[in-house]
C-alpha positions as a Markdown table, in Angstrom:
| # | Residue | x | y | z |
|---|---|---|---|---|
| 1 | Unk | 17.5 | -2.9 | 11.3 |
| 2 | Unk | 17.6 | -2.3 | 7.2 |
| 3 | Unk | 16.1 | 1.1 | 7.6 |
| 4 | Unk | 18.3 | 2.3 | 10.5 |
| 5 | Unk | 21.7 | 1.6 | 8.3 |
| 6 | Unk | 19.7 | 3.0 | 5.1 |
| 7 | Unk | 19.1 | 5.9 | 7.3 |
| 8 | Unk | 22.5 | 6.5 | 8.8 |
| 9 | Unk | 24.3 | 6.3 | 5.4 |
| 10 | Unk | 21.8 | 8.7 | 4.2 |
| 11 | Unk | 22.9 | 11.1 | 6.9 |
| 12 | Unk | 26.5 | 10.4 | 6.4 |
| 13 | Unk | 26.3 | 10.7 | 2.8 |
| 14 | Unk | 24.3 | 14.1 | 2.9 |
| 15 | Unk | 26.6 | 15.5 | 5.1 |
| 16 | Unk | 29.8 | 14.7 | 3.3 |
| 17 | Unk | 27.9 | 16.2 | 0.3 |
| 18 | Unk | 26.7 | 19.6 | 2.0 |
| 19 | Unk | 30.3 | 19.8 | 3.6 |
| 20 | Unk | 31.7 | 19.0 | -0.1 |
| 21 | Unk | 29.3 | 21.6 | -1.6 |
| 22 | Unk | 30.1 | 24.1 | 0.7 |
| 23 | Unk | 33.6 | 23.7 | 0.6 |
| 24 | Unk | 33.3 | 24.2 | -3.4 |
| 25 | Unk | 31.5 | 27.0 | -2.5 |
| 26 | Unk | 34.1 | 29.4 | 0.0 |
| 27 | Unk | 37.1 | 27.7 | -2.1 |
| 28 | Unk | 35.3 | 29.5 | -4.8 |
| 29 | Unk | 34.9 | 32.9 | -3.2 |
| 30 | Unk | 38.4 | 32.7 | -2.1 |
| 31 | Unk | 39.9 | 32.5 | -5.4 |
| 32 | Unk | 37.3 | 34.8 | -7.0 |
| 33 | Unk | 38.6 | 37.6 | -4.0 |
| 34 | Unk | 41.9 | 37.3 | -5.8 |
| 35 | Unk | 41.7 | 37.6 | -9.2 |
| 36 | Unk | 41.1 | 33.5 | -10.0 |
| 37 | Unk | 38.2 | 31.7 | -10.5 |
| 38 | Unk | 38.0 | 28.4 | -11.2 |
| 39 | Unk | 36.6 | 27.5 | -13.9 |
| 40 | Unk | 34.9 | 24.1 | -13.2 |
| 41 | Unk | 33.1 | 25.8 | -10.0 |
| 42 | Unk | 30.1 | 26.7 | -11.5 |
| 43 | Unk | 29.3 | 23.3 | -13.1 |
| 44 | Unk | 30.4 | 21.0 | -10.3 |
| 45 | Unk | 28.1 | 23.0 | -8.0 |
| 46 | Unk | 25.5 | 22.9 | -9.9 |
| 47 | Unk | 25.8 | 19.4 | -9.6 |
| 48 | Unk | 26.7 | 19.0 | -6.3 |
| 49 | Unk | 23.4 | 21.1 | -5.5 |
| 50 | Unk | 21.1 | 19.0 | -7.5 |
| 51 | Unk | 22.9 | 15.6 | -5.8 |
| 52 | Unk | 22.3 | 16.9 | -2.3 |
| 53 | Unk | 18.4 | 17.7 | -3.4 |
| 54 | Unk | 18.3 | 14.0 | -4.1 |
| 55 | Unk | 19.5 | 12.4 | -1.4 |
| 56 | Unk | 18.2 | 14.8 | 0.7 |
| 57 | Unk | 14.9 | 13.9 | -0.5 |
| 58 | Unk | 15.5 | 10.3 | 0.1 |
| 59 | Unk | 16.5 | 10.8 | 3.6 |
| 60 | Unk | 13.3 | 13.3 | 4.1 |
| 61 | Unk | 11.7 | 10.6 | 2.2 |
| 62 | Unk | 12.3 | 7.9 | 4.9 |
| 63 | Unk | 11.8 | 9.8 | 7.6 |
| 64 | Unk | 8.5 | 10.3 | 6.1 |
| 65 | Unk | 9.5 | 14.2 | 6.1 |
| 66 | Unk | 8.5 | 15.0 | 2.8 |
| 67 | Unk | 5.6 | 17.1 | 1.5 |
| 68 | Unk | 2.0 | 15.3 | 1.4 |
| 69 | Unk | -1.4 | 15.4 | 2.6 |
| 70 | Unk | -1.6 | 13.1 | 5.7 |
| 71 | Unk | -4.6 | 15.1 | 7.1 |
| 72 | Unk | -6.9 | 14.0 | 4.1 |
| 73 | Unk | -6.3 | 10.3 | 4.8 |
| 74 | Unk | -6.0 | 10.6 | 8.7 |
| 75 | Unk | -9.1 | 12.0 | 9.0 |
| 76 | Unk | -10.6 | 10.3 | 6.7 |
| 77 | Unk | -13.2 | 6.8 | 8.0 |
| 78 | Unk | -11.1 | 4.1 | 8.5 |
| 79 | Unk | -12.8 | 2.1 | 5.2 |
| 80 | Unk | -11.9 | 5.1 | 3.1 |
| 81 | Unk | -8.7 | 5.8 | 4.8 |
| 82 | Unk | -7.0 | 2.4 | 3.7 |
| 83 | Unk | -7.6 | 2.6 | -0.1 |
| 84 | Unk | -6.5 | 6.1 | 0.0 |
| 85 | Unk | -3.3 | 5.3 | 1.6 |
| 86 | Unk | -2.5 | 2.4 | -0.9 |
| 87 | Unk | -3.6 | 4.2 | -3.6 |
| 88 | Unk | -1.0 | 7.4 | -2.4 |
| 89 | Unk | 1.6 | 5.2 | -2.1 |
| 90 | Unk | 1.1 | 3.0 | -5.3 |
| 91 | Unk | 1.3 | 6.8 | -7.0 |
| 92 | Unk | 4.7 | 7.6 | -5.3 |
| 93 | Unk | 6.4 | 4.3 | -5.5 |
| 94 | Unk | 5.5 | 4.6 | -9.1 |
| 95 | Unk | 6.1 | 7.8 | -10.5 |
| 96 | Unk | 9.8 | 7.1 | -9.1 |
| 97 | Unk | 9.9 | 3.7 | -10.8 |
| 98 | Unk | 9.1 | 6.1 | -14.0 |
| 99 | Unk | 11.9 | 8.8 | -12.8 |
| 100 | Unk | 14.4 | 5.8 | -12.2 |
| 101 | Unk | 13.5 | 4.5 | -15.7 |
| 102 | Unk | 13.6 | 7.2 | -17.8 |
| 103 | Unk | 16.4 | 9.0 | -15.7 |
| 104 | Unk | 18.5 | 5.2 | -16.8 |
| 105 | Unk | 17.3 | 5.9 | -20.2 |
| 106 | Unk | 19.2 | 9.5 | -20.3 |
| 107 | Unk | 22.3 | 7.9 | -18.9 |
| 108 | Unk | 23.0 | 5.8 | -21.8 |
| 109 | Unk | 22.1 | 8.8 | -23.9 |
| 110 | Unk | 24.8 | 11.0 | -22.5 |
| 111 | Unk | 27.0 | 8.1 | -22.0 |
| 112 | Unk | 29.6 | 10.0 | -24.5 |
| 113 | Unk | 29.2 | 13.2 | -23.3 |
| 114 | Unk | 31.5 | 15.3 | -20.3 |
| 115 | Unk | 31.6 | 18.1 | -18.1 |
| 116 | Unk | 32.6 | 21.3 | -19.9 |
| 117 | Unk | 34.6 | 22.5 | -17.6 |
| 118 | Unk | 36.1 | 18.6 | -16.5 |
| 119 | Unk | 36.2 | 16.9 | -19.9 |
| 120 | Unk | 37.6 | 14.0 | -17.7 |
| 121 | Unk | 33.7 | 13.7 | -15.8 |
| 122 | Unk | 31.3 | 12.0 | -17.8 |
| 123 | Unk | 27.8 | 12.6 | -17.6 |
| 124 | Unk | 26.9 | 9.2 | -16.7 |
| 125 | Unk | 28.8 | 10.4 | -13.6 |
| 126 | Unk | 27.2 | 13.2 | -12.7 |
| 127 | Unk | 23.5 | 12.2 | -14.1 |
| 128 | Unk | 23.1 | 9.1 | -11.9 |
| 129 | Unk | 21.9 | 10.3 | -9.1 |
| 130 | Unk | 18.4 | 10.4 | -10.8 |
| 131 | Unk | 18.2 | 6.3 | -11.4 |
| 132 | Unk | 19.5 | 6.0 | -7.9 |
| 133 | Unk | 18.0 | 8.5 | -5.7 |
| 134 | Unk | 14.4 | 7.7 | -7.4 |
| 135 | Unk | 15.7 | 3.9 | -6.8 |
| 136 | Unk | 16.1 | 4.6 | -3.3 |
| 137 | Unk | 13.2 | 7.0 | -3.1 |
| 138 | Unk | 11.4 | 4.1 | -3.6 |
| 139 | Unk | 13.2 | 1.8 | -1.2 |
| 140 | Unk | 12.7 | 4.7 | 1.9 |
| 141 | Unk | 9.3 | 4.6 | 1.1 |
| 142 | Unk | 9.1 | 0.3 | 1.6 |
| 143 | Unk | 11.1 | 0.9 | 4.8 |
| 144 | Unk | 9.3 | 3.3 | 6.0 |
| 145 | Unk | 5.7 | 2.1 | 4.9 |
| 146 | Unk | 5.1 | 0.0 | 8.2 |
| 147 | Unk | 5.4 | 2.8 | 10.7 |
| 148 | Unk | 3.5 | 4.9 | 8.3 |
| 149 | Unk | 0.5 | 2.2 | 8.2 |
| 150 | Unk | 0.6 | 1.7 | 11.6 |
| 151 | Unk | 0.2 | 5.5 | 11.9 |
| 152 | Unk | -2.8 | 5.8 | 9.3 |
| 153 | Unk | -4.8 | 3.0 | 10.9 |
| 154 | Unk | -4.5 | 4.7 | 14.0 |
| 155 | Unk | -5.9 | 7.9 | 12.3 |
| 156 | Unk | -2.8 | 9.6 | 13.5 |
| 157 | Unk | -2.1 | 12.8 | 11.3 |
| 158 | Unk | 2.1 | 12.8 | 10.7 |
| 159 | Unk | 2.2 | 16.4 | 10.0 |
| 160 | Unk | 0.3 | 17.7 | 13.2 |
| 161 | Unk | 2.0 | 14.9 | 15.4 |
| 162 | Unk | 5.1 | 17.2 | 16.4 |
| 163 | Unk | 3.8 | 20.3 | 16.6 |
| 164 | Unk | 1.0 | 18.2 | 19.4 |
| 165 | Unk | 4.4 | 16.8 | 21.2 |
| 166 | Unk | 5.7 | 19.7 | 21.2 |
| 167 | Unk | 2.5 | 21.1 | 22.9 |
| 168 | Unk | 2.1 | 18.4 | 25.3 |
| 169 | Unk | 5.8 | 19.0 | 26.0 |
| 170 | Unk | 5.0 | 22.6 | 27.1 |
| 171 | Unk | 2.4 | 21.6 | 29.2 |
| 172 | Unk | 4.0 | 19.6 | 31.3 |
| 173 | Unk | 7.0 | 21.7 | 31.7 |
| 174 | Unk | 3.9 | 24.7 | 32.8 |
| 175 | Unk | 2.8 | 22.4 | 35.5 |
| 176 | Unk | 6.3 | 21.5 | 36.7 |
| 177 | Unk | 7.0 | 25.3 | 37.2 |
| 178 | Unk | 3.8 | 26.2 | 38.7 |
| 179 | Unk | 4.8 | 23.3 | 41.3 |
């Protein structure tokens, strides 16, 4: 139930970011088409882009969408296969532990520090989506670590499994129209 809500606030909170960043975006070409640009635009988008990579990522991240090798340890033997698969995730979980830490470390260090353009933003504002996205990198990856273990004992290979759907999809749909 967790990862459902994780999941759906993801989504919600993506969305209201790409519909934020694009409205930056055309509010910016509509100024700029008559002689007044805005002076902030460039910064806040830049940061609006980088906080929609983020959580983007996370979302990708539980949906198990993101980029990897799932053939290697899917069609790997099962003995091999399970150490591999702890070992991969040990190496995610904790390179974003060190992203989370380090990107807290740069917070305090630009603790006194604002936007150029929006003196009135801080950068703690507008860095903290690193602690927090790599903080809830690493929580998408725990919520979505059963179905992926499930799916590695099985041998199943995650990144050919919709493209075989798909197939099997097509196939059936063949044999109803032949009928």
């Amino acid at each position: 139930m967790t990862r459902f809500w994780v999941e759906k606030l993801l989504e919600i909170f993506t969305v209201c970011l790409l519909i934020g960043l694009t409205s930056i975006v055309l509010a910016a070409v509509l100024f700029r088409a008559f002689d007044s640009s805005l002076i902030w635009y460039d910064e806040v988008a830049s940061v609006g882009l980088a906080w929609l990579t983020f959580y983007g990522a996370n979302l990708a991240a539980l949906k198990r969408a993101h980029m990897g090798f799932p053939g290697i340890i899917s069609h790997s033997p099962l003995p091999i296969r399970i150490p591999l698969f702890i070992f991969s995730e040990l190496i995610v979980i904790s390179f974003f532990a060190l992203v989370a830490y380090y990107g807290y470390q740069v917070m305090e260090i630009l603790a006194w520090d604002a936007l150029v353009s929006l003196p009135s933003v801080s950068l703690t504002l507008t860095q903290s989506a690193v602690p927090i996205s790599a903080s809830l990198f690493i929580l998408c990856e725990l919520l979505s670590l059963p179905g992926a273990w499930k799916k590695m004992c099985a041998g199943v290979d995650t990144e050919h499994e919709a493209i075989e759907e798909a197939i099997r999809l097509a196939e059936e749909e063949l044999k109803e129209a032949k009928a």
